[in-house]
Structure formats: structure tokens, C-alpha cells
MARTIKE-597520 format. One record per residue (C-alpha): residue in one letter; x, y negated, z. Coordinates in steps of 0.1 Angstrom, whole numbers, plus 5000, padded with zeros to 4 digits. Example, Ala and Ser with C-alpha at 12.3 -4.5 7.8 and 13.67 -1.06 7.14 Angstrom:
<atoms>
 rest   xx   yy   zz
    A 5123 5045 5078
    S 5137 5011 5071
</atoms>
This chain:
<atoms>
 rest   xx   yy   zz
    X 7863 4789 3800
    X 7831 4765 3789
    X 7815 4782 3759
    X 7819 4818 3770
    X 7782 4824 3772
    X 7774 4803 3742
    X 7755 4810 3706
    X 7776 4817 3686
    X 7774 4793 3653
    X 7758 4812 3618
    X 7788 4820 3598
    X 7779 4806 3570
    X 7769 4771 3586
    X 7785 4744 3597
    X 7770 4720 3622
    X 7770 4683 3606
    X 7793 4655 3616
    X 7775 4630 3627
    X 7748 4651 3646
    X 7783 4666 3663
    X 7796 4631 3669
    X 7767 4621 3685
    X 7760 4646 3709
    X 7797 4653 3715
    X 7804 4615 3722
    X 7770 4620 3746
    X 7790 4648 3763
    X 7819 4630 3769
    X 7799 4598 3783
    X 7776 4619 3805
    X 7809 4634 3824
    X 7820 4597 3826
    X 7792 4578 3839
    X 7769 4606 3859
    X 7748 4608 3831
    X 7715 4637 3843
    X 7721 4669 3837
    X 7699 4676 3811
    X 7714 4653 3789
    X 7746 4665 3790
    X 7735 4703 3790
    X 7717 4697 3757
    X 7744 4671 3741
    X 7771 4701 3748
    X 7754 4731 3730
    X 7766 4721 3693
    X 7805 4723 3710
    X 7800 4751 3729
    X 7783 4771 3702
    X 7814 4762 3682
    X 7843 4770 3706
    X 7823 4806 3710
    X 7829 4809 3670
    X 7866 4797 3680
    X 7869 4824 3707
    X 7852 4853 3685
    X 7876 4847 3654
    X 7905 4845 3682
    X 7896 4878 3695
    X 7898 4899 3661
    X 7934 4887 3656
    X 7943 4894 3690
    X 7970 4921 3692
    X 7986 4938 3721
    X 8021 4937 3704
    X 8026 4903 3701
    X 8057 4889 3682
    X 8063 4928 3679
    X 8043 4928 3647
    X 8068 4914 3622
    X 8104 4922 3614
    X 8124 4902 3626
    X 8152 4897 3597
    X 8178 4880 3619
    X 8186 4915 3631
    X 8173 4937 3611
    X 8196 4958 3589
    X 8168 4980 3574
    X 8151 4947 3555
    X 8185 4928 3553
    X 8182 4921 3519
    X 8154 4896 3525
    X 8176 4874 3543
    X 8205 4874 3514
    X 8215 4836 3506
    X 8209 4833 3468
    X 8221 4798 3470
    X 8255 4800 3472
    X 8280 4781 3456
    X 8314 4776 3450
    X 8318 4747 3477
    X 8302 4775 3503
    X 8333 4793 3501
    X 8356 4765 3512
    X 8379 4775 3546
    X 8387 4740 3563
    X 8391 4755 3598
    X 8425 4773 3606
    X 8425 4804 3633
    X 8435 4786 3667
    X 8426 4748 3658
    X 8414 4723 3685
    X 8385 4706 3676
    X 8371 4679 3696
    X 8331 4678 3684
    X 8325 4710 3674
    X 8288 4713 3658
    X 8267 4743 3651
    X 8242 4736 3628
    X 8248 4715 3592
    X 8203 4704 3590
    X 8196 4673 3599
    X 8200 4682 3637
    X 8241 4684 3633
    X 8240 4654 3604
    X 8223 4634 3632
    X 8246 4639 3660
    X 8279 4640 3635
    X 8267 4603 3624
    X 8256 4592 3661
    X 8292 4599 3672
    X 8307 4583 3641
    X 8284 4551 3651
    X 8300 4556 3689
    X 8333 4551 3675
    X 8345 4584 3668
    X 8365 4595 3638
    X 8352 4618 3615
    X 8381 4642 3611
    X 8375 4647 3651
    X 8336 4665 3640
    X 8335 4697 3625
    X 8302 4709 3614
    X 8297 4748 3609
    X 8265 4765 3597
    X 8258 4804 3585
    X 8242 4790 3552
    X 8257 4782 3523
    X 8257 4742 3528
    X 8242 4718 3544
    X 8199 4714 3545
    X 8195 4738 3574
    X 8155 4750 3568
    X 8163 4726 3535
    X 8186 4742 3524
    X 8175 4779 3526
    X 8136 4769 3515
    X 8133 4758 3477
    X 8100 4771 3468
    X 8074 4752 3440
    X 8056 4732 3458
    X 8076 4720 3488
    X 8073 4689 3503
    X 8075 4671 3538
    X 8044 4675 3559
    X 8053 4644 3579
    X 8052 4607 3557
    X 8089 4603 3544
    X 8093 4570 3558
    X 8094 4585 3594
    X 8104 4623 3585
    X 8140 4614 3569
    X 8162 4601 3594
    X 8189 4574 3591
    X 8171 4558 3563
    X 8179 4521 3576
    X 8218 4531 3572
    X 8216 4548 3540
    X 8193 4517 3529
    X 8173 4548 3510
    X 8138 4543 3497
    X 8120 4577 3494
    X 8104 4585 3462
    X 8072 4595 3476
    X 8056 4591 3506
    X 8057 4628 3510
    X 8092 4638 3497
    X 8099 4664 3481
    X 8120 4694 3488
    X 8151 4687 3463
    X 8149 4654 3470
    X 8157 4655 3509
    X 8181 4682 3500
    X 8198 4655 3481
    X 8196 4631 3510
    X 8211 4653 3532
    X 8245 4657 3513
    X 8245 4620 3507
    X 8245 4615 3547
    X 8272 4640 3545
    X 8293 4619 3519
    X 8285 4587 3534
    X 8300 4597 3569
    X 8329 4618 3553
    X 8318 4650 3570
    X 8313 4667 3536
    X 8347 4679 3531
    X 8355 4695 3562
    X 8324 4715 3569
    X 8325 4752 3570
    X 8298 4772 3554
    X 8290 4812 3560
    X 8302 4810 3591
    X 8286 4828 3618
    X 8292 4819 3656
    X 8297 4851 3672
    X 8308 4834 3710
    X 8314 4805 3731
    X 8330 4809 3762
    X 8341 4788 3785
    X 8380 4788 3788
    X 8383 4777 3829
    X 8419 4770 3828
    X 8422 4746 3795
    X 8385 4730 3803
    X 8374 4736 3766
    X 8352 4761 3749
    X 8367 4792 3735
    X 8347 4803 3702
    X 8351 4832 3684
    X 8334 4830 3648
    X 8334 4853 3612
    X 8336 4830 3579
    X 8322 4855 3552
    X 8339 4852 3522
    X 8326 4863 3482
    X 8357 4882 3473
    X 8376 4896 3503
    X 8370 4910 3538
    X 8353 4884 3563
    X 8379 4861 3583
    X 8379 4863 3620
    X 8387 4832 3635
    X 8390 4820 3670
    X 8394 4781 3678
    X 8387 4754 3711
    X 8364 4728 3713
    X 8362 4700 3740
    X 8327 4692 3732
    X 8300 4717 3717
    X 8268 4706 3699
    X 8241 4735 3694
    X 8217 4728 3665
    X 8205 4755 3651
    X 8171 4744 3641
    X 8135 4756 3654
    X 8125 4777 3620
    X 8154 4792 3609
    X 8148 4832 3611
    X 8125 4847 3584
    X 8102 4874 3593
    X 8079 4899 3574
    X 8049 4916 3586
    X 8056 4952 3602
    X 8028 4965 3577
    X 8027 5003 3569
    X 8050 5012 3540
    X 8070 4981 3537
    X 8102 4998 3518
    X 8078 5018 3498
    X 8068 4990 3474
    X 8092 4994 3444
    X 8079 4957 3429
    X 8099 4927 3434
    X 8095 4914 3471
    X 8109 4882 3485
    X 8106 4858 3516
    X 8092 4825 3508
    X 8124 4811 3520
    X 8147 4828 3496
    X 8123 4821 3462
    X 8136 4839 3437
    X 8133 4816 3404
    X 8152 4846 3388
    X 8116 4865 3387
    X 8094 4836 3387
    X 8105 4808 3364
    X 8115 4777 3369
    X 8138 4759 3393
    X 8134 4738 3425
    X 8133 4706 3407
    X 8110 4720 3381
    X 8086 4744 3395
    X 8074 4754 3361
    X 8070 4793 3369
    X 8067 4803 3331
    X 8082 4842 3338
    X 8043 4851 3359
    X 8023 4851 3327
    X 8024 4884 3323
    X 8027 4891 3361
    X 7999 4905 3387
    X 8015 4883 3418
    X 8006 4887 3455
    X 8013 4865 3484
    X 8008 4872 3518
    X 7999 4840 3543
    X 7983 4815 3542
    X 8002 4788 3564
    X 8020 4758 3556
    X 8043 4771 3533
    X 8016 4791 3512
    X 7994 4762 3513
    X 8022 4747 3488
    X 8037 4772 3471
    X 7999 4784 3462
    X 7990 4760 3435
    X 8023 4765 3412
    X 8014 4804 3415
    X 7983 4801 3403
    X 7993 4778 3374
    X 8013 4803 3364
    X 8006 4840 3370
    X 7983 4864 3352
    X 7971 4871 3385
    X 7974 4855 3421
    X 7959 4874 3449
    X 7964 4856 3481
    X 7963 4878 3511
    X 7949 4863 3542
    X 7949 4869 3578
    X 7939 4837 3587
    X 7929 4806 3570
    X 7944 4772 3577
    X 7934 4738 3584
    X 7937 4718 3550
    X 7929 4682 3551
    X 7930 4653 3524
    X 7968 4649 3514
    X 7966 4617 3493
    X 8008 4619 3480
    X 8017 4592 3459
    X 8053 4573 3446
    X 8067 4551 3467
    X 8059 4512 3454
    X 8091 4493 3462
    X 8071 4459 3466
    X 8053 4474 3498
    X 8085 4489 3511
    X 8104 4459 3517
    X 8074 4440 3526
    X 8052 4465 3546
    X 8076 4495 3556
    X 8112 4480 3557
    X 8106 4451 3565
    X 8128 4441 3596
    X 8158 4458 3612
    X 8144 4489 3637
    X 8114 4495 3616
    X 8119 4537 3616
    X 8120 4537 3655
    X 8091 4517 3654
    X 8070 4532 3627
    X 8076 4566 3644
    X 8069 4555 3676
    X 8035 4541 3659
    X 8028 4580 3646
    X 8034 4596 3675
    X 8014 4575 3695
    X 7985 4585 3671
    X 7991 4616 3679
    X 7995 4613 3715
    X 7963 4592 3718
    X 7985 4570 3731
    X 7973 4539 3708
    X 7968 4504 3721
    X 7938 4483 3714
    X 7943 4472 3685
    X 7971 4487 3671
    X 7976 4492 3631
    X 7981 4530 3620
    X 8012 4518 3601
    X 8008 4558 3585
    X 7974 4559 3579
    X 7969 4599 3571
    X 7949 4624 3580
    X 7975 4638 3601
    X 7980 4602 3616
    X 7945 4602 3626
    X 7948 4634 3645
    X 7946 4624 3681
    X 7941 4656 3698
    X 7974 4667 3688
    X 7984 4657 3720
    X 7971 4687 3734
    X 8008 4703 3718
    X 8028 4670 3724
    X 8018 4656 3751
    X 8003 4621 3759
    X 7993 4596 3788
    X 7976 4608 3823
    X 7979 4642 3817
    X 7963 4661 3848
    X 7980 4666 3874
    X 7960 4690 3894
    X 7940 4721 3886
    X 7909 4699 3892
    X 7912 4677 3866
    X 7914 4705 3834
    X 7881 4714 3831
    X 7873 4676 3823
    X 7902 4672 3803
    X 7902 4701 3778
    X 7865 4693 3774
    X 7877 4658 3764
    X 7898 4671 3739
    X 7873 4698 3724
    X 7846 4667 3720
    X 7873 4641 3701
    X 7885 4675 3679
    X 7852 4691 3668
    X 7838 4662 3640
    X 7874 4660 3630
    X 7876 4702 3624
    X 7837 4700 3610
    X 7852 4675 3583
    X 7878 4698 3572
    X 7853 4728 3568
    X 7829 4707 3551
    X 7856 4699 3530
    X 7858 4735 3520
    X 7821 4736 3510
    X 7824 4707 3487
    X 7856 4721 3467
    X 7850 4755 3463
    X 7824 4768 3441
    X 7820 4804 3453
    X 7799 4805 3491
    X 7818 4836 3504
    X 7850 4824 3494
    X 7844 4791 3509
    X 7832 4805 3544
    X 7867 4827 3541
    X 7884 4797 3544
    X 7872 4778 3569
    X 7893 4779 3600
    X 7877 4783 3633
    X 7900 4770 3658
    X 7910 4734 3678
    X 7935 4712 3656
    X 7965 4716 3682
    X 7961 4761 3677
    X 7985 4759 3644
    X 8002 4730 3623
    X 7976 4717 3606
    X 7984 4716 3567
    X 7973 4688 3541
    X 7973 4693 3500
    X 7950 4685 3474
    X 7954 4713 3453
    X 7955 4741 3475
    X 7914 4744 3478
    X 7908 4740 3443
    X 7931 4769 3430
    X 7898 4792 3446
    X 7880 4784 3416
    X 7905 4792 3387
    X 7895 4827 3373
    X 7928 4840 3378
    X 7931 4837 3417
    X 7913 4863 3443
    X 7911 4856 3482
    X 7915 4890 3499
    X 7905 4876 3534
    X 7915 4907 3560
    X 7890 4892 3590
    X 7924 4884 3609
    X 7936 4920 3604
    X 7964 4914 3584
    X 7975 4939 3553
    X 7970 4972 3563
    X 7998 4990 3541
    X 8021 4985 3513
    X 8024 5012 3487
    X 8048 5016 3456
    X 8019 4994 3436
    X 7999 4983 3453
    X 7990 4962 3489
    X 7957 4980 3508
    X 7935 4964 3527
    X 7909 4984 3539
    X 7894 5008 3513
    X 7907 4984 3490
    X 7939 4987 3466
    X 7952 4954 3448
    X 7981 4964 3423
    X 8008 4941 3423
    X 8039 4936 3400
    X 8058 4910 3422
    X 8046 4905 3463
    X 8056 4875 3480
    X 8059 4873 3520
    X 8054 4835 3528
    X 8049 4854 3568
    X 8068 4823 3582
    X 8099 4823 3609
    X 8109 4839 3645
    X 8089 4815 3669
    X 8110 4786 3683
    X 8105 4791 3718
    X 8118 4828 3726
    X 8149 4836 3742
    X 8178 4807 3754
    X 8194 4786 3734
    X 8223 4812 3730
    X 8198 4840 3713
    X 8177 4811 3688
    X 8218 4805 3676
    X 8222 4840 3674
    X 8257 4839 3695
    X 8266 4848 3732
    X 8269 4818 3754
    X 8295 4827 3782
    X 8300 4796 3808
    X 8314 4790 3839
    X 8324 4822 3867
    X 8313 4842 3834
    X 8275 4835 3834
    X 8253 4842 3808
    X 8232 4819 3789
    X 8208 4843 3785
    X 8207 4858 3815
    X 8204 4826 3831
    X 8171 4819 3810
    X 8162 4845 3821
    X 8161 4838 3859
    X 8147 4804 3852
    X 8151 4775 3825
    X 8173 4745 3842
    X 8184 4713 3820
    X 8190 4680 3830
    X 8167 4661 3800
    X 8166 4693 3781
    X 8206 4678 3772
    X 8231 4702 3795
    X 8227 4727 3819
    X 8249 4734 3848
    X 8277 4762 3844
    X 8277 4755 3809
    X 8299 4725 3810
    X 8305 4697 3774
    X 8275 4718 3759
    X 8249 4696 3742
    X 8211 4710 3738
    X 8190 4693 3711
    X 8154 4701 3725
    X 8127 4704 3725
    X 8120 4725 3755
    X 8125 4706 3788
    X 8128 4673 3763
    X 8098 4655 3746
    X 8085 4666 3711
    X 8063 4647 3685
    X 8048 4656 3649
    X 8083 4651 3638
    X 8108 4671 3654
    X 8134 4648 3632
    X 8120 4617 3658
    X 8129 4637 3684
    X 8164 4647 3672
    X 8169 4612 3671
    X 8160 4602 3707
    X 8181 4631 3718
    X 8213 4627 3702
    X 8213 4591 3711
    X 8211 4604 3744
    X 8241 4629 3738
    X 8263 4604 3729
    X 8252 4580 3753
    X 8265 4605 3782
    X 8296 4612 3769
    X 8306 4574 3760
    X 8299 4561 3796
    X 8314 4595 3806
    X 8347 4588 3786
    X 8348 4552 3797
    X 8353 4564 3835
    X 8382 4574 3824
    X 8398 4559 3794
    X 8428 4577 3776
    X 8413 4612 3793
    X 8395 4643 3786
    X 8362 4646 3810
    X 8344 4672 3818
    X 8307 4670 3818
    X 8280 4690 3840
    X 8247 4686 3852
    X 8245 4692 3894
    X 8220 4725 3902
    X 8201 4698 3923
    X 8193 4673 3892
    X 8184 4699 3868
    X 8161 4716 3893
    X 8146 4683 3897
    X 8143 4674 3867
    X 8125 4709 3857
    X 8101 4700 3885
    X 8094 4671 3865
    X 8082 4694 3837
    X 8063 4715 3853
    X 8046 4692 3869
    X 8034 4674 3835
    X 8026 4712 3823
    X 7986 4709 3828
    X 7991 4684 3797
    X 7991 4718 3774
    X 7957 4737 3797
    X 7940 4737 3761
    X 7968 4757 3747
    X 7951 4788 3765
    X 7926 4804 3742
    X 7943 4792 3709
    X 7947 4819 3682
    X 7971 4840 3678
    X 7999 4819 3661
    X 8042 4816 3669
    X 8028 4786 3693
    X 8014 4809 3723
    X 8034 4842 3716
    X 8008 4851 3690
    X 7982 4852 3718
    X 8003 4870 3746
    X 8009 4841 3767
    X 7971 4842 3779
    X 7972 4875 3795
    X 8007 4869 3810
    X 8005 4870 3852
    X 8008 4837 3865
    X 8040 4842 3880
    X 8051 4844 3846
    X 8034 4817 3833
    X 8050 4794 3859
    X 8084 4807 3844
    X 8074 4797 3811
    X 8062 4765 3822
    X 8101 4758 3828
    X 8107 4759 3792
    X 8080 4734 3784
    X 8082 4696 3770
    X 8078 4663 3788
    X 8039 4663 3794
    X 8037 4628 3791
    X 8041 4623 3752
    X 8078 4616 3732
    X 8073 4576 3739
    X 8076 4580 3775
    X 8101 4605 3779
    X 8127 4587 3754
    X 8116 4557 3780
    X 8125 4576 3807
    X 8160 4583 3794
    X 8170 4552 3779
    X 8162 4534 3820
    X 8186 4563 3832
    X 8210 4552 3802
    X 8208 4514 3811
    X 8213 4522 3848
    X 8248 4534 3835
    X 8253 4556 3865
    X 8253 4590 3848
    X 8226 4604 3877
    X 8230 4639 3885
    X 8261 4647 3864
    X 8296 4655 3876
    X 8321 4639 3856
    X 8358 4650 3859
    X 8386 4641 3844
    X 8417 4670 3833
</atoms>
């Protein structure tokens, strides 16, 4: 890879950004136009030096285990408490399904992935009381409802992240919103489309199966109840939507001693405002004065939660494996002049306005097109290397030009946000601890204001672990090296399962049974298949929500969109083949092996994903050393190569062609 053999840069120094424009741009032009040789060689050392830091810091937190190093809480019985719901309600007890009912739309999942579909299919035509929407949580929110901690916000504007805003007519408050405030919106979609009343909550699906005979699913599921033995209850479906969401199991670190420390402990996403303080909608943590707090991470979530912590506790020591990418935030209320003159001003306006962001960050932008965003995560055009975007290669020839492309456009960008560092915080070492040394696309890339600063309050310490991690919890205390850091309350803020292991069966946490009695997850096994990343053959009136085999963007909640649109686009031309009927829906083996054909071809689009740190995006770091007949598995279970825009133009000309290519449809 180009900048093995490199310098590597000083660690305390950065190189500037216009010097690393300059020769970068040079780089970039010589490769174009034939520029001589000794040009380019010389305009290329600042970025190679650079991406031979990247490859050093990737190195120390490489680890042979992989996704082995945390816990898993989804399954684990040992740390089970972490994953109790302290939300729960009186409305979470509610039974509305009866042992042995037929449902017609039957949806797993009550985020805004189930919300979207339920409303799509109200839109179609269909009733409401023919939807039922289950979910494990206490309500509906899915990641929204479970995460409440100070500090949370959408990382994506509002005005594209919430979906259905033209129907509700809803005007965020902020451009960023914040977390009680989409939980809000979420239960008013739920009102609004009258699918509050007959959702069932702490309800686990245990198993679909395909019932041959009555051409329905067959699911067995447990609704846990707060005062008497958990209710067993098995029902039919003629059509099953899975939407379980991409970050929706916690997981802790599988540090040494991690029962042994007798403080309080929590997840992130199950904040405790018993111990802290405060409440969702007032983060005002007034129980930490007294209070030596710890968190451990330092990703998205910390970058948050951080700030109200440090407001408030005696202490805060954050714990840090490795830093993350924090750029200018810039959240402010929402001004209702602008919105019905600059945001909402004609009918469409979200579908547009999203399709504007993602093709920011597809570098997919037309001459002269208007960054109707305008953030810093807007301005990220090297995202693409994670989403996808226009000519992709196509051939091993053409990646050594193209990653190099992307490491020239993403280098001033990265050297801003580290010189951003050195100009908020006051203390050198702390400063060069949290500088991150990798390429934009590696790990989400957070933005806040107030997450820097809160290094140069007295009452906050960085313990930066040189991508180790913590090495071991005690009964007081967290260690890190020689080093013991007493601690009255610890907080894991260690992030999710990643989204991309296992079939869509295991991320639900169910069995998946089809036809002949296959298994989902066998099947994954052998080798992804979809048809758009929708259905999959044997598995008949199932409906897959993507990502994988489908098109991704910033905002998953775009993508969502463009797929359940989709969904309900098959089954209304399916139905109207045969009106008054029940159908049966499949994908053939021959247009779903097709169709994955199509994705890997467009896979070369991710070539700069190899050599990212560790992180849930590449298997923290195992996917490099997998053999390459494995690779070419996993490149089954990629996304559409060629950026979200073009593959929800891809479907909506098989849509319009109305000819339901490569499905069986049968009527029963």
C-alpha cells in the first residue's frame, strides 16, 4: 500500500493545510496529466508521511480477537443486568395480540425502520388494524428509545434525519434535534397513523417459520410481562417486515475484572439518571458533585454525553482507546421564516434535500450545485469511500489511482480537524492525545462544540491507553498500565454489536426457518443472495430493510425511506395481479444471483476500506487479514457501489417498468 516505506510524521506536529493542499492537489494533477516524476514524487511525501502515521496508530490497536474483545450483552447472561430496560412503563405492558391471531403486516421492529414501512403501507391503502408492530423494548424509538443520555442529539441535520416530516407538517426545533424531542416525534407518527394502540412491546421474536401448507409465516414469540410469568404466543402472518435496526445490541469491553468493580456501572444506552441527576429533557446531572466518574470511549456517543459529565462531577476521567474525529458542530434553533422559505418550501423538499447531502457525500455534486446543508459533515466528500459514489473502479487496475484520489481530497480536511485540537486545548500532550490519525471514512466522524473544550476544565483527566484499551477493572478502581484511577461510578459508552455480522435472522435475534426448512442463517452462511437487498429466495413475503446488498448514505433514515417505498411498491403491483387474492412473493435464485453480481462488481468502490483502524466498520481490523476467498464472500453482503442516488434510480426504473422482474408471484 503507498506509504509503507514512508517518514513517519513528528507526533507532535501537524503538517499545515495549505502546504498539504497544495502539494496533494499537485499529486492528484501529476497522476492526471503525466506530470514528471519528480514532481509528483516530491508533491506526495507530506501524504505519504501522513498515511504511515495512519498505518502505525492502526497497528497498536490491532488485535487478533477481533469482535471477540467485548461482551456481547445480547447473549450474555453473566453481564445481563447492563441490558435491563429502565424505561418501562405502564403502556409497555399492554397485550394486543391474542395466541393464534392472523395478522396480515406483521412488523418487527417499532424505530423509525417499522414506523416507516407501517405508514408507507397506510399511504398504499392499507388499513391500520391490518399492521401490527412488535418490538423487545418497552415502546416505540428503537436506538431512541433505549438511548436517553445528556447530551444526545442527531448527528445528521434534522431536516433530512427525521423522516415523514412533509406529512406530519413538523418543524424541528433545531437543526440538530435533540434526543427527547425525536422520541416525541416518533410516538406522534405512531398517533397520527393509529398504530399506537395496537403495538406490542417486550415482546421477543423467538421464530419465523414458513408454514408450506397455509402460505403464511408461522411465529412463535414471548411477551414478558412485570407481574406474572412471560406469555408464550404463537400467531400467522401473510407478510413479514424485519426492522430491527443496525445499533441495537450494547457491548462492554472484555477487560480483566469486569464483575469485580463494586461502583455503579452502566451502558451509555441505559443512563441511569437515578445515579447521575437529572432527566433526558434536563440533563442537569446535580447527584456527580461529590462523585469521582469514569467513562470509557470516546466515540460518538461519549463525544456528547462528555460535556454534561464534566459540568457536573467532582471528577471525570475519560478513558481512551482511541480519539475521534471532532469537527465544528455549529447547532442552533430552527428559525421558522427560513423554513418555509428556504427548507420547506415546495412539496418533495426532504427527498430532495437528502438527495442534495448524500450527494455531498458521494462526491457526486453537479457544477454548481448549492450545499442546501452546509456542515462540516456536508462538506465531507470522501465519505464515499463507506457509501459509495460515481465511477467506482471496476478493475484491480484502477485502485491504486483511486484510493490515492481519496487520500489527497481527505488529508487538508483531517489536518483541519487536528489543528482544531491545537487551538482549543490548552495542555500540548493532551492535545496530541487527541488528534485522530486515520482517513474520514475509518469511523463516523463526530461534530460538537463542547466536547474539546471540557480538556481544559480542572476537573476532567484524559487517560489516553495508546489504543490499548483499559487493562483491568478492580473493586475501585480502572488500571491502565501501572496506573490506578479510583472511581465511584464507571460508565461504558463501548458502543453496539457491529451491524454487519451474521443474517438478518441473528441481528433480530430470532431463527428464520423458510421454505423445504432452510435456514436463514445457514444460508448466509453459504453465500448472501437478495434481490435489491428486499427478499431472498426460500424465504417467501419476507421484507429486508438494508443496507447490505441495498444502497446506504450518511442517513440510514434516507435509506429506510427508499427501501420501504420499494417494499410496498412490490407487493401493490404484486396484489393487483390478482385482486381479491392472497399472493405469494419470491425472488427467482437466477435474479438474486444476478443481482449480487451486481454488488460485487461495484465492491472496489470500498478498496480504501482496507487499512482503516480497528473500528465495528472492518470487523475491528479482521477483515484485512481475511483470505480472499473469504473476502469475495463478504463482498456479497456489501452496498450498491455506486452511491444511494443511483441505486434508489435503479429501482424506481424496475418499479416503473411494472413487471415485477425476477419475482414469482402466485396467487393461493
Amino acid at each position: 500500500m503507498v506509504g509503507q516505506a514512508a517518514t513517519a510524521v513528528p507526533p507532535t506536529q501537524s503538517v499545515p493545510i495549505e502546504r498539504q493542499k497544495t502539494t496533494v492537489d499537485s499529486a492528484i494533477l501529476g497522476q492526471m496529466n503525466g506530470a514528471p516524476p519528480e514532481l509528483s514524487s516530491a508533491a506526495a511525501q507530506a501524504a505519504l508521511k501522513i498515511q504511515q502515521k495512519y498505518d502505525e496508530e492502526r497497528q497498536k490497536r490491532t488485535r487478533p480477537d477481533g469482535n471477540a474483545q467485548y461482551v456481547d450483552l445480547a447473549v450474555s447472561e453473566q453481564f445481563k443486568h447492563y441490558r435491563e430496560d429502565p424505561w418501562l412503563d405502564e403502556r409497555s405492558e399492554a397485550i394486543t395480540i391474542r395466541d393464534g391471531e392472523h395478522i396480515k403486516f406483521f412488523i418487527l421492529g417499532a424505530g423509525f425502520g417499522g414506523l416507516v414501512y407501517a405508514v408507507k403501507l397506510v399511504k398504499s391503502g392499507i388499513s391500520a388494524s391490518e399492521i401490527r408492530i412488535v418490538d423487545s423494548a418497552g415502546g416505540f424509538g428503537g436506538t431512541w428509545y433505549y438511548n436517553r443520555y445528556p447530551g444526545l442529539m442527531c448527528d445528521i441535520e434534522s431536516y433530512c434525519y427525521l423522516p415523514l416530516l412533509e406529512e406530519m407538517d413538523y418543524i424541528p426545533k433545531h437543526k440538530y434535534s435533540y434526543g427527547y424531542e425525536i422520541r416525541e416525534y416518533i410516538n406522534a407518527i405512531a398517533e397520527k397513523y393509529e398504530l399506537s394502540k395496537t403495538a406490542m412491546f417486550r415482546t421477543k421474536i423467538n421464530r419465523l417459520t414458513w408454514d408450506e401448507s397455509g402460505n403464511q409465516w408461522a411465529i412463535n414469540m414471548t411477551k414478558e410481562c412485570a407481574s406474572n410469568t412471560p406469555l408464550d404466543l404463537n400467531i400467522t402472518a401473510q407478510f413479514v417486515v424485519s426492522t430491527p435496526g443496525l445499533l441495537l445490541h450494547p457491548k462492554l469491553p472484555a477487560t480483566s475484572g469486569l464483575d469485580d468493580f463494586n461502583g455503579t456501572a452502566f451502558h451509555t444506552s441505559r443512563w441511569d439518571y437515578s445515579v447521575t441527576g437529572g432527566s433526558p429533557e434536563n440533563p442537569v446531572l446535580d447527584r456527580l458533585s461529590d462523585k469521582r466518574v469514569g467513562i470509557i470511549g470516546t466515540g460518538a456517543t461519549a463525544i456528547q454525553a462528555v460535556p454534561h459529565l464534566a459540568k457536573s462531577a467532582k471528577s471525570l476521567t475519560v478513558f481512551q482507546r482511541t480519539p475521534s474525529s471532532v469537527d465544528e458542530r455549529g447547532q442552533h434553533q430552527t428559525e421558522k421564516a427560513a423554513w418555509s422559505s428556504q427548507i420547506a418550501s415546495r412539496p418533495g423538499w426532504w427527498k430532495e434535500r437528502n438527495l442534495n447531502l448524500a450527494a455531498h457525500l458521494s462526491d457526486a455534486v453537479k457544477p454548481d450545485e448549492t450545499n442546501l446543508v452546509n456542515d462540516q459533515w456536508s462538506k465531507c466528500r470522501t465519505y464515499r469511500a463507506l457509501v459509495g459514489g460515481p465511477s467506482p473502479p471496476f478493475s484491480i487496475e484502477g485502485i491504486s489511482s483511486f484510493v490515492a484520489s481519496l487520500y489527497a481530497a481527505d488529508i487538508p480536511r483531517a489536518e483541519r480537524i487536528r489543528q482544531r485540537v491545537d487551538e482549543t486545548v490548552s495542555n500540548k500532550d493532551t492535545a496530541h492525545a487527541l488528534k485522530h490519525w486515520y482517513s474520514s471514512w475509518c469511523k463516523r466522524p463526530t461534530f460538537h462544540d463542547d466536547y474539546l473544550p471540557v480538556f481544559n476544565l480542572p476537573n476532567v483527566r484524559l487517560v489516553d491507553t495508546d489504543g490499548k484499551g483499559v487493562d483491568a477493572l478492580t473493586a475501585t478502581s480502572a488500571v491502565v498500565g501501572p496506573n490506578e484511577y479510583p472511581l465511584d461510578i464507571l460508565i461504558f459508552s463501548t458502543g453496539f454489536r457491529a451491524p454487519g455480522i451474521g443474517s438478518p435472522a441473528f441481528a433480530a435475534g430470532m431463527t428464520i426457518t423458510g421454505r423445504a426448512g432452510q435456514d436463514m442463517d445457514a444460508k448466509w452462511r453459504d453465500k448472501v443472495a437478495t434481490l435489491h437487498g428486499t427478499m431472498t429466495h426460500g424465504f417467501p413475503n419476507l421484507f429486508l430493510p438494508g443496507p447490505f446488498q441495498a444502497g446506504a448514505t450518511g442517513n440510514q433514515n434516507f435509506t429506510l425511506d427508499i427501501m420501504s417505498n420499494h417494499a410496498v411498491q412490490i407487493i401493490t403491483q404484486a396484489q393487483a395481479r390478482f385482486p381479491g387474492q392472497k399472493v405469494v412473493i419470491e425472488p427467482t435464485v437466477e435474479a438474486e444471483e444476478s443481482w449480487s453480481a451486481e454488488i460485487v462488481k461495484r465492491s472496489l468502490a470500498f478498496a480504501a476500506m482496507a487499512g482503516c483502524t480497528p473500528g465495528y466498520l472492518n470487523g475491528e481490523g479482521v477483515m484485512d487479514s481475511l483470505p480472499v476467498e473469504v473476502k469475495m464472500k463478504a463482498a456479497r453482503m456489501g452496498i450498491w457501489g455506486e452511491g444511494i442516488a443511483d441505486f434508489m434510480n435503479t429501482l424506481e426504473a424496475w418499479e416503473r417498468k411494472a413487471e415485477l422482474d425476477g419475482l414469482e408471484v402466485t396467487p393461493v
